[in-house]
C-alpha positions in Angstrom: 0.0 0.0 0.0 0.7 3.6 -1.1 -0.6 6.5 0.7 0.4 10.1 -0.1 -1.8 13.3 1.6 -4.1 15.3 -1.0 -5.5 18.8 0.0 -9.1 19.6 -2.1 -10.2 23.2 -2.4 -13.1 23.0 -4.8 -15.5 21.2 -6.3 -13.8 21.0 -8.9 -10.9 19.6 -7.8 -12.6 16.7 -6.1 -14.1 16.4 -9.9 -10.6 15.9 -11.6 -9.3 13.7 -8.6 -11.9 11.2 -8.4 -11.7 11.5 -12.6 -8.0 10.9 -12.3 -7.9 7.9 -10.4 -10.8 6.2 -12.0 -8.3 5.6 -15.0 -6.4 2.9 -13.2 -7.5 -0.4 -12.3 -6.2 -0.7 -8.4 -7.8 -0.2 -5.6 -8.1 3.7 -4.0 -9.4 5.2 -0.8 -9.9 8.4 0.7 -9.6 8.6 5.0 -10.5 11.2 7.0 -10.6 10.3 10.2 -12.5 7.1 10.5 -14.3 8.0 7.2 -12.6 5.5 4.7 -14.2 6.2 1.0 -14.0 4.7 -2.1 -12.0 7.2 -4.0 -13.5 6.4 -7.5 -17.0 7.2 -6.0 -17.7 10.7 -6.8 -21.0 10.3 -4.2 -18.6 8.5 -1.8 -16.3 11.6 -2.1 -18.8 14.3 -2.4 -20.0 13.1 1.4 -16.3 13.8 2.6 -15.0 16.8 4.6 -12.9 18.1 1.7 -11.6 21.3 4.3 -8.7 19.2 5.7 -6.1 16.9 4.4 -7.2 13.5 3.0 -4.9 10.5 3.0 -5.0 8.0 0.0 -4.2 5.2 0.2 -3.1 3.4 -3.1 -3.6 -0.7 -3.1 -1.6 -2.4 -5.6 -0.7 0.2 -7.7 2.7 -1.9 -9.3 3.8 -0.1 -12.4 1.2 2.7 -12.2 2.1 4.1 -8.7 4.0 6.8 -10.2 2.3 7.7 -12.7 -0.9 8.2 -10.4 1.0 10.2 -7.8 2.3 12.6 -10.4 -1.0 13.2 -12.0 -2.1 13.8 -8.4 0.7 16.3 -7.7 -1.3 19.5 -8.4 -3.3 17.8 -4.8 -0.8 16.2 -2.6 0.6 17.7 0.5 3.6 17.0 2.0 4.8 16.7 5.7 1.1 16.1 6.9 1.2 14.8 10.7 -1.8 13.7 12.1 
């Protein structure tokens, strides 16, 4: 497992995330707190607290993994400690 720390301002942004990681076959969820998502479900995410950080976590992501975390870059935070 993957998991890198996305920040979502808009709307929008929630839009092109959940659009983003839809393209890939593994396994994705959003956290927040004891909220755990499935990050390809734009209802799912719509339902989520988008006003703090959100972990992802990234299931068996092999070859892709880097791929998915640089088309997430515009998003991810780093040095998130919760």
């Amino acid at each position: 497992m993957t998991t890198a720390w996305v920040m979502l301002k808009t709307i929008k942004e929630l839009q092109d995330l959940v659009n983003i990681v839809s393209n890939y076959g593994c396994r994705m969820e959003l956290v927040a707190r004891h909220q755990v998502i499935n990050a390809k479900s734009i209802i799912g995410v719509l339902s989520m607290d988008i006003t703090k950080p959100l972990e992802l976590r990234i299931y068996d992501g092999g070859k892709d993994i880097e791929e998915i975390l640089q088309q997430l870059k515009k998003y991810r935070i780093d040095g998130v400690d919760f």
